[in-house]
MOPAC internal coordinates of N, CA, C and O (Angstrom, degrees):
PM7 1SCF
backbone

  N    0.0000 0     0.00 0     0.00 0    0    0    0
  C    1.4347 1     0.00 0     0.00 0    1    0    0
  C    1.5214 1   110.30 1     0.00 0    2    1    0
  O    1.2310 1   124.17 1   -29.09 1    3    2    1
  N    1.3116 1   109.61 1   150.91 1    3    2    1
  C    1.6836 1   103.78 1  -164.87 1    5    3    2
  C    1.7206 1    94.16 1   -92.22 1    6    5    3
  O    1.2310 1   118.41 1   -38.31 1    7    6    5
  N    1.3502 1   120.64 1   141.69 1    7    6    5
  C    1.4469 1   119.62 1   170.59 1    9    7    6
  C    1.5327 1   122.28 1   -80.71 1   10    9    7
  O    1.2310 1   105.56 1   -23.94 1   11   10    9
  N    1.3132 1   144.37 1   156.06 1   11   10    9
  C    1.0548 1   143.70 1   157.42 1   13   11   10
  C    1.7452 1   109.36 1   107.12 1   14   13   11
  O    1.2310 1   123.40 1   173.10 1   15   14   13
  N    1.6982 1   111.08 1    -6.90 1   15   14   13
  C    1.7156 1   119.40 1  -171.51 1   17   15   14
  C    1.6098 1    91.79 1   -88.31 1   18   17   15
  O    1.2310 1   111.55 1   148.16 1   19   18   17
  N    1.3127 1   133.52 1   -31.84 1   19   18   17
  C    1.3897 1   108.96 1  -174.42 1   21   19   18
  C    1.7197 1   134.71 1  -113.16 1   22   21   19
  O    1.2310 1   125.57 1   -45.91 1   23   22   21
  N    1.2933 1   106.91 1   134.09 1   23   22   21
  C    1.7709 1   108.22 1  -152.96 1   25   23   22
  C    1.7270 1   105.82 1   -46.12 1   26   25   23
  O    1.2310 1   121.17 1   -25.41 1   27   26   25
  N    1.2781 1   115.36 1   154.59 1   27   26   25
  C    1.4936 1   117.16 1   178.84 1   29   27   26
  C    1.4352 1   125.73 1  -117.77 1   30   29   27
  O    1.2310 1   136.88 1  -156.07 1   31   30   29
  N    1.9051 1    84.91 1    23.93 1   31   30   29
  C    1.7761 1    81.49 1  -178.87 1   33   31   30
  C    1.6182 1    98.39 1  -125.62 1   34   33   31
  O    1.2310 1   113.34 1  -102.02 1   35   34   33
  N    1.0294 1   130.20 1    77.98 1   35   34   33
  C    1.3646 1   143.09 1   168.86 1   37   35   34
  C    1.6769 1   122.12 1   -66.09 1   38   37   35
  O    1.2310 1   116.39 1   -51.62 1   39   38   37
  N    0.9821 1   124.46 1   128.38 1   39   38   37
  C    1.2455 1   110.39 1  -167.21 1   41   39   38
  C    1.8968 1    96.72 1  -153.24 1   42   41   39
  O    1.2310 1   129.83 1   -26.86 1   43   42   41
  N    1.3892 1    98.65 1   153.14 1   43   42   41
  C    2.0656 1   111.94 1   170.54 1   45   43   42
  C    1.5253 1    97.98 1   -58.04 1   46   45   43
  O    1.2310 1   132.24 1   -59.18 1   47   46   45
  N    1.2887 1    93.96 1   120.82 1   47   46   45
  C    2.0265 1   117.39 1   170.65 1   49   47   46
  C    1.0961 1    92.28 1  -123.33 1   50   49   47
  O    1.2310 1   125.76 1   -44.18 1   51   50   49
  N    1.9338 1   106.54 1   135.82 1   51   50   49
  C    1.3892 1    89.05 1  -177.84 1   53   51   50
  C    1.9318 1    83.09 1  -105.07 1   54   53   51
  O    1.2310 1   113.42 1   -15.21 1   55   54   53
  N    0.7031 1   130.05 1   164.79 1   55   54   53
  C    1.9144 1   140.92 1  -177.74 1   57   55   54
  C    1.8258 1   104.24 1  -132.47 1   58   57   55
  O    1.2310 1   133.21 1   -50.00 1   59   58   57
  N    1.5111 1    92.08 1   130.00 1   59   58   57
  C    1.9669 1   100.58 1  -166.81 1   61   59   58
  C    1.3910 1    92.98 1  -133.45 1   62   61   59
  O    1.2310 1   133.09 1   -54.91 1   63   62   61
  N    1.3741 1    92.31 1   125.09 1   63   62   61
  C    1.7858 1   106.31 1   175.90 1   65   63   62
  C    1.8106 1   111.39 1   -83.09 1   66   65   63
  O    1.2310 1   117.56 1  -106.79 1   67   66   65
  N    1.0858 1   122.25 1    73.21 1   67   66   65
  C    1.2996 1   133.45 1   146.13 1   69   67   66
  C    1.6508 1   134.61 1    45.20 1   70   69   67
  O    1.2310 1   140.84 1   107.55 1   71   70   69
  N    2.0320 1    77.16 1   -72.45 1   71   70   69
  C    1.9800 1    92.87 1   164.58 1   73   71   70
  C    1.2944 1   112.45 1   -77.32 1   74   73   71
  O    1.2310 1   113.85 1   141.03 1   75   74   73
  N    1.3681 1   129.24 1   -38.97 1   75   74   73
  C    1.3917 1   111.63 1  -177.28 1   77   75   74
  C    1.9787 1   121.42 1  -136.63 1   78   77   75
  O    1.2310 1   136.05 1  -150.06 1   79   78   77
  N    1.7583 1    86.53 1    29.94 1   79   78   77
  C    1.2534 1   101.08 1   151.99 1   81   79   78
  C    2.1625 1    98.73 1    67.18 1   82   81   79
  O    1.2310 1   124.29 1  -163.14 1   83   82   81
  N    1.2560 1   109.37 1    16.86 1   83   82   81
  C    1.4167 1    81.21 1  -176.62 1   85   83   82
  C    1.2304 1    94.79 1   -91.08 1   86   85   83
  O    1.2310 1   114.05 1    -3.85 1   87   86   85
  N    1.4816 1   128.86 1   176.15 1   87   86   85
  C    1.4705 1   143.06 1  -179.70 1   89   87   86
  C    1.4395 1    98.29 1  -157.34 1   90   89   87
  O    1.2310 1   130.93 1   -43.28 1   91   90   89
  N    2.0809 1    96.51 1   136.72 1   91   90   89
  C    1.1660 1   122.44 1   168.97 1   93   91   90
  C    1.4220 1   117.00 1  -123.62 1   94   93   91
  O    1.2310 1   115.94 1   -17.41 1   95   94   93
  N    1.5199 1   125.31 1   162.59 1   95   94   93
  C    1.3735 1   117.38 1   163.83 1   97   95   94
  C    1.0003 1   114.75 1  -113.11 1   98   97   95
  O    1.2310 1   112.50 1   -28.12 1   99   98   97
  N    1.3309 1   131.75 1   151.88 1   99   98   97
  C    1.5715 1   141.44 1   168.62 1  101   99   98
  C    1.4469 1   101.18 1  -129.25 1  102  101   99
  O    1.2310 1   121.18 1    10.66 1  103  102  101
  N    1.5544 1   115.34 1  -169.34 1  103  102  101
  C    1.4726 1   156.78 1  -164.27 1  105  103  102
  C    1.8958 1    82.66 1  -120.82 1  106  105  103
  O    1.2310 1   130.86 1   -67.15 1  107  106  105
  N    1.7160 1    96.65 1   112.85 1  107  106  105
  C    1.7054 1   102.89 1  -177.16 1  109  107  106
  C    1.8285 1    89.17 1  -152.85 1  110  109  107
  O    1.2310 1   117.90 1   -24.93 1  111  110  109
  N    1.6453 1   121.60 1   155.07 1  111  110  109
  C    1.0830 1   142.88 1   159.18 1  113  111  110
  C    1.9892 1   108.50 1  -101.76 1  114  113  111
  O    1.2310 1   120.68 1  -174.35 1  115  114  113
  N    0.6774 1   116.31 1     5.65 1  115  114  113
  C    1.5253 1   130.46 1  -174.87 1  117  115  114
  C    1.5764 1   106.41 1   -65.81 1  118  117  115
  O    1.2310 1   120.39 1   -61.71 1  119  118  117
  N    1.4018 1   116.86 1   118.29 1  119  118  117
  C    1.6624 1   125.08 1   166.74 1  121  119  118
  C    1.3431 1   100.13 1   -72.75 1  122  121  119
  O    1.2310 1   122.55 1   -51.68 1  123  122  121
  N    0.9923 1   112.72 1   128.32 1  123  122  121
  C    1.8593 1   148.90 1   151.12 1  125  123  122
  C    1.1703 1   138.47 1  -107.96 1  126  125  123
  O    1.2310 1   110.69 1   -45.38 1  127  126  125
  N    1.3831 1   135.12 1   134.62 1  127  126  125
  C    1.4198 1   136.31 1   175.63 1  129  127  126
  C    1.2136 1    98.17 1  -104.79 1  130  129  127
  O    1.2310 1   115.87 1   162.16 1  131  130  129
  N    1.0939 1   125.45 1   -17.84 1  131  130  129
  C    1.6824 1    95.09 1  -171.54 1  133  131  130
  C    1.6810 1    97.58 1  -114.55 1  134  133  131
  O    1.2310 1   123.58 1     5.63 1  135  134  133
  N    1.3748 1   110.74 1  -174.37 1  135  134  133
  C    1.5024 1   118.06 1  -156.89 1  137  135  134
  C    1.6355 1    95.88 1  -154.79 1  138  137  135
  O    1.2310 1   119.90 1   -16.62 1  139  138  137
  N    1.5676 1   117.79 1   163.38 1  139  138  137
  C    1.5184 1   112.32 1   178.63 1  141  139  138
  C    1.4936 1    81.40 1  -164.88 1  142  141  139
  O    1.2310 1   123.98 1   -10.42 1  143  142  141
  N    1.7303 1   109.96 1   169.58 1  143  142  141
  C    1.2812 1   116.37 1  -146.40 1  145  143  142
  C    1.8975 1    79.04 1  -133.04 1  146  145  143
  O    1.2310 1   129.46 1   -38.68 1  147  146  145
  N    1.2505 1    99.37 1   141.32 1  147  146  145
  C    1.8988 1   115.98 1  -169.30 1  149  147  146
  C    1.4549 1   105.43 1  -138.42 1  150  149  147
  O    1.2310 1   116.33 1   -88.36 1  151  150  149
  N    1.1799 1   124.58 1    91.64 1  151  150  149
  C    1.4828 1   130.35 1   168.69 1  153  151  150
  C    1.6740 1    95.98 1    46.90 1  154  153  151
  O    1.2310 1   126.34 1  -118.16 1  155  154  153
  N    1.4139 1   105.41 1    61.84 1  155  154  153
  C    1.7601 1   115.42 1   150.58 1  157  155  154
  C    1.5563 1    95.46 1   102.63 1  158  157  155
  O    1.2310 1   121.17 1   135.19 1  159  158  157
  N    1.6739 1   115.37 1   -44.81 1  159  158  157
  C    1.4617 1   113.09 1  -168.75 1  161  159  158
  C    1.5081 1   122.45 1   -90.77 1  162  161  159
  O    1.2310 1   107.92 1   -37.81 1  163  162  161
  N    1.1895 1   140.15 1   142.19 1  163  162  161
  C    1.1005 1   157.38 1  -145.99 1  165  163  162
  C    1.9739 1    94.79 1  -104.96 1  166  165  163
  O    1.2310 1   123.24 1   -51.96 1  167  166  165
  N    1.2519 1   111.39 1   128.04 1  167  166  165
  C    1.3691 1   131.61 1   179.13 1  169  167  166
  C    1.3769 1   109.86 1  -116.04 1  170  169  167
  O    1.2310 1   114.91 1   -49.98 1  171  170  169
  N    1.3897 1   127.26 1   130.02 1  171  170  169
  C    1.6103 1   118.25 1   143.90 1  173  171  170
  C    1.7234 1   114.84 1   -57.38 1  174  173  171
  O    1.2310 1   125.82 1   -49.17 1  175  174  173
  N    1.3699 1   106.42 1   130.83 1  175  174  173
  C    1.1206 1   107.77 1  -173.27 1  177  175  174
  C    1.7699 1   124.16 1  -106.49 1  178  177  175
  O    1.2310 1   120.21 1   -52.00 1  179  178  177
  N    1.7685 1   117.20 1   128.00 1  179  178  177
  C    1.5938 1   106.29 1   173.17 1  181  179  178
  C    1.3302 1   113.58 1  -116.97 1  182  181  179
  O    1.2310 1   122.92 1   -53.16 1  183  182  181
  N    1.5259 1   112.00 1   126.84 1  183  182  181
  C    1.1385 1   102.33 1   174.94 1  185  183  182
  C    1.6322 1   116.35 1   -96.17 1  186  185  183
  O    1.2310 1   121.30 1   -18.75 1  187  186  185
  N    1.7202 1   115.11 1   161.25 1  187  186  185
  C    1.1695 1   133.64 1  -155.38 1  189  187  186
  C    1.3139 1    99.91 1  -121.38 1  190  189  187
  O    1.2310 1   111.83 1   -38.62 1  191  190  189
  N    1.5458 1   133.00 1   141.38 1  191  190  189
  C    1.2748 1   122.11 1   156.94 1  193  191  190
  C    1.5718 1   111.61 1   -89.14 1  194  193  191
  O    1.2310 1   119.22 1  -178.21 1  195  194  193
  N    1.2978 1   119.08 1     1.79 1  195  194  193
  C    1.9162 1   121.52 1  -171.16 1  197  195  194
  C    1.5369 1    89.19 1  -167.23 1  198  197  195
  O    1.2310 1   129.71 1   -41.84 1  199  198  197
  N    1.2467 1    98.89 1   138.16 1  199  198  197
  C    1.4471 1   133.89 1   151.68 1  201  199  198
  C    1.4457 1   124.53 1  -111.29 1  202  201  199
  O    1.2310 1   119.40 1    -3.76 1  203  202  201
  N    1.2979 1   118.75 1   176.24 1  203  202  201
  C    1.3511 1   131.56 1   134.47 1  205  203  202
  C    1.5908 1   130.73 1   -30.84 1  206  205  203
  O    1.2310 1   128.01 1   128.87 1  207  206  205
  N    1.6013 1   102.19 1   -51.13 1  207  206  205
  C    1.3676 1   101.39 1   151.65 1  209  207  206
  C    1.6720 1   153.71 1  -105.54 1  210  209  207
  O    1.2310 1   132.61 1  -151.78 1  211  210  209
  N    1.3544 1    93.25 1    28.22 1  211  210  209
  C    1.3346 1   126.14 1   161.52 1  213  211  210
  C    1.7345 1   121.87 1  -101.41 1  214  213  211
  O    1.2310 1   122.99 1   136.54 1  215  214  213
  N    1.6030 1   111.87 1   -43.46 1  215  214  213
  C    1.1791 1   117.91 1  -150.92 1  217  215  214
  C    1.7353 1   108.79 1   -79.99 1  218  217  215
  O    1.2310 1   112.05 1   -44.08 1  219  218  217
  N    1.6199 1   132.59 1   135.92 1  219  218  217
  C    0.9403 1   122.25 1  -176.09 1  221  219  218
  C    1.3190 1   133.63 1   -52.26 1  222  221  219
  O    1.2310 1   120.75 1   174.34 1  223  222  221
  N    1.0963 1   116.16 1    -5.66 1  223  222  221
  C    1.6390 1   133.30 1  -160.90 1  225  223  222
  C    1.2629 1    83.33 1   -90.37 1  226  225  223
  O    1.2310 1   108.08 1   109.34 1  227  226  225
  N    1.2331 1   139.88 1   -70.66 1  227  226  225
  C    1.3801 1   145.76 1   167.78 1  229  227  226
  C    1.1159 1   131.89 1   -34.10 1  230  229  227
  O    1.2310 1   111.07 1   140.95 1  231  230  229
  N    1.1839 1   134.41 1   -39.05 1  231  230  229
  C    1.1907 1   131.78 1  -148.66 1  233  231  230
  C    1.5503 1    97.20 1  -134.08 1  234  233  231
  O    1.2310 1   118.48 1   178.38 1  235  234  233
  N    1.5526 1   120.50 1    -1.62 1  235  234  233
  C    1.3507 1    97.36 1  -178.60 1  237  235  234
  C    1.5479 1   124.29 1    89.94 1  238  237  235
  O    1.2310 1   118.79 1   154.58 1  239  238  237
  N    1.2010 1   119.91 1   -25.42 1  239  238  237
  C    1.2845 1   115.94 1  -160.53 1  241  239  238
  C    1.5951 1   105.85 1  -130.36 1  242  241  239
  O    1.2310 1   122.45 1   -52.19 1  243  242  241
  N    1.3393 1   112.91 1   127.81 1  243  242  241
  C    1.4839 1   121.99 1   172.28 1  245  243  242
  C    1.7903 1   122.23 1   -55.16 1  246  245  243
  O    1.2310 1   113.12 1  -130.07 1  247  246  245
  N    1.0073 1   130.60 1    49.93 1  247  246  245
  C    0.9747 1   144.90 1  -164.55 1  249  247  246
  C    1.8362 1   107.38 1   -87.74 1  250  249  247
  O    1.2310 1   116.25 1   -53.38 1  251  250  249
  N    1.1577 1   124.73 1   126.62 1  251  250  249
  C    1.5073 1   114.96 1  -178.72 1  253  251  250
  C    1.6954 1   107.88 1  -112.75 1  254  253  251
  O    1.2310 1   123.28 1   -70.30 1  255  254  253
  N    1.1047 1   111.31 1   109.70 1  255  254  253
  C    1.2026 1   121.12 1  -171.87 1  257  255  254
  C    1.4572 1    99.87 1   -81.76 1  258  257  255
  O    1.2310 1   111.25 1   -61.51 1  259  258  257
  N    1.4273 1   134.08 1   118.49 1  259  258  257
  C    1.2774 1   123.83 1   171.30 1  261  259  258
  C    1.4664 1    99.17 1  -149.50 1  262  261  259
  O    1.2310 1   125.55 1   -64.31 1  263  262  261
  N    1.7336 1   106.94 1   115.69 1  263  262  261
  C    1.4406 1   111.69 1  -167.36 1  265  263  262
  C    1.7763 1   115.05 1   -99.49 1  266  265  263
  O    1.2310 1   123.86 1   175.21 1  267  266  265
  N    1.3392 1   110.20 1    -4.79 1  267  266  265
  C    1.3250 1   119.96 1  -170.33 1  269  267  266
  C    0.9445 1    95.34 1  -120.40 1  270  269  267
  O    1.2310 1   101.12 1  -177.76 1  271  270  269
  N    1.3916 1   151.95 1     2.24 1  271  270  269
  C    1.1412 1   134.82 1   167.18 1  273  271  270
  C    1.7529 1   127.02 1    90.61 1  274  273  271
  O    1.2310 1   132.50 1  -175.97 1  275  274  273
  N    1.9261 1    93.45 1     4.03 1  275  274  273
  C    1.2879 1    87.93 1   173.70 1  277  275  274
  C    1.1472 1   148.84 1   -88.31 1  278  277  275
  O    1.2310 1   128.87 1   165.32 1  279  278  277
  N    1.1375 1   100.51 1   -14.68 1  279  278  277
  C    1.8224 1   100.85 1   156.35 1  281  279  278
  C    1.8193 1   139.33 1   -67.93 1  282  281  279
  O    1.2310 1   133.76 1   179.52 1  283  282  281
  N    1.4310 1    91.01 1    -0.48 1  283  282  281
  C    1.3239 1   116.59 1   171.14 1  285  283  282
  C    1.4473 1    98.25 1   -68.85 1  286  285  283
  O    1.2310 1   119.66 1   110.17 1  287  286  285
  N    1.6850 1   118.26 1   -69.83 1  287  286  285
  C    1.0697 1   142.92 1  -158.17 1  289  287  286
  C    1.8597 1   111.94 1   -57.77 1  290  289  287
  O    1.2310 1   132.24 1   143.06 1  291  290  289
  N    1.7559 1    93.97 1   -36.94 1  291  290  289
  C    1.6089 1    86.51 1  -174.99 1  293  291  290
  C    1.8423 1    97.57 1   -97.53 1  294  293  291
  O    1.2310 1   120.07 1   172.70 1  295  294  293
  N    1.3769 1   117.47 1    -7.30 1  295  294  293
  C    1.6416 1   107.87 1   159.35 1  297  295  294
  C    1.8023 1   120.91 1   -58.28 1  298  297  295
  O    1.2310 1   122.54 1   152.39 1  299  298  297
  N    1.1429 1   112.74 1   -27.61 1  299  298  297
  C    1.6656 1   128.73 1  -153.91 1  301  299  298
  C    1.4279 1    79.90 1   -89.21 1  302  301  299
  O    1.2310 1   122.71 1   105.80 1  303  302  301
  N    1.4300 1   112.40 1   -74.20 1  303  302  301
  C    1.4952 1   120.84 1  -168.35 1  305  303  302
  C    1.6917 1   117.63 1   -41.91 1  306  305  303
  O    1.2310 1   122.42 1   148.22 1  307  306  305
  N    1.3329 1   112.96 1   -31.78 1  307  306  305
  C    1.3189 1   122.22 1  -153.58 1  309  307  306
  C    1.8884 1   105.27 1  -106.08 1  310  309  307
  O    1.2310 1   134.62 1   177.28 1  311  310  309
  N    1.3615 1    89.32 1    -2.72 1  311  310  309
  C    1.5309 1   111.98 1  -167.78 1  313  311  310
  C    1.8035 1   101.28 1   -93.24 1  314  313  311
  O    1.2310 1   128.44 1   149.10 1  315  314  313
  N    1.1736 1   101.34 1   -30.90 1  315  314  313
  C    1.8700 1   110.51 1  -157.40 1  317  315  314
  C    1.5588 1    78.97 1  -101.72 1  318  317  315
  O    1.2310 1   111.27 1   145.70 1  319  318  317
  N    1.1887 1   134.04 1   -34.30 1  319  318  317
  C    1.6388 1   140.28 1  -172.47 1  321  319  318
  C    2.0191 1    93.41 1   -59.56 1  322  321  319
  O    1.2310 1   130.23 1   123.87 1  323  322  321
  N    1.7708 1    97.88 1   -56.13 1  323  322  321
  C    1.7874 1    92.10 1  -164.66 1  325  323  322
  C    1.3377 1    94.73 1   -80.92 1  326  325  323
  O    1.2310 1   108.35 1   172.11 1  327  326  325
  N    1.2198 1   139.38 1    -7.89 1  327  326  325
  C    1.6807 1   128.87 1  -176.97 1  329  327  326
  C    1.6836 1   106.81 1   -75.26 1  330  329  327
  O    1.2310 1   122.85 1   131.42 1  331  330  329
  N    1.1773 1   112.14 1   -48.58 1  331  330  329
  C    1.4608 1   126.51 1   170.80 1  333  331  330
  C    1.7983 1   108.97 1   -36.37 1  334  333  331
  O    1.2310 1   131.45 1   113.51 1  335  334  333
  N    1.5904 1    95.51 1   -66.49 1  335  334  333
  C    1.6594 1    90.18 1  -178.84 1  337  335  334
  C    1.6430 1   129.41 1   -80.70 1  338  337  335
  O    1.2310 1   128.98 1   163.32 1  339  338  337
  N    1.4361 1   100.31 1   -16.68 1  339  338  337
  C    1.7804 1    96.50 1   153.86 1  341  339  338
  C    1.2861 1   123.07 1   -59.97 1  342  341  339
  O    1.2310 1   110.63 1   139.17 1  343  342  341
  N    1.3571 1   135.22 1   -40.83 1  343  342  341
  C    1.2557 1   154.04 1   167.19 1  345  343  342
  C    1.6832 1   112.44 1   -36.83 1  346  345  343
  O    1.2310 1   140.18 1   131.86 1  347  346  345
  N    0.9725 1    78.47 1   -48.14 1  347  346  345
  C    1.9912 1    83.83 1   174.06 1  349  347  346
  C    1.2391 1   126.36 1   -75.08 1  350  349  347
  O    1.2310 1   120.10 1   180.00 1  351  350  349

């Protein structure tokens, strides 16, 4: 293994999945601004829009996670697109 390629400041991140709020900690080099508080101790905090325990592959369940709203946006769009060509 070559020496000197991997960072040496590793530290507890805690990472929070978004949709259903779970949070884990690991061993992460990751810059953060925000921080969250874990049985007394203080974490840099990342948030996730999907995990493991969100993501369908996982969990089994067809679930569509869409946090921005874009699949709204390309249903609407794509909707006035097929209304147009029935019309004709």
């Amino acid at each position: 293994m070559k020496k000197g390629i991997h960072p040496d400041n590793y530290r507890m991140v805690a990472f929070k999945d978004m949709s259903n709020e779970h949070t884990f900690l690991t061993r992460s080099t990751v810059n953060t601004r925000d921080s969250i508080e874990i049985e007394g101790t203080t974490y840099p905090l990342v948030k996730l829009e999907i995990s493991n325990t969100s993501h369908p592959f996982y969990t089994g369940k067809m679930k569509l996670v869409d946090t921005a709203g874009r699949v709204d946006k390309f249903k609407k769009r794509y909707s006035q697109h097929m209304d147009k060509r029935v019309q004709k």
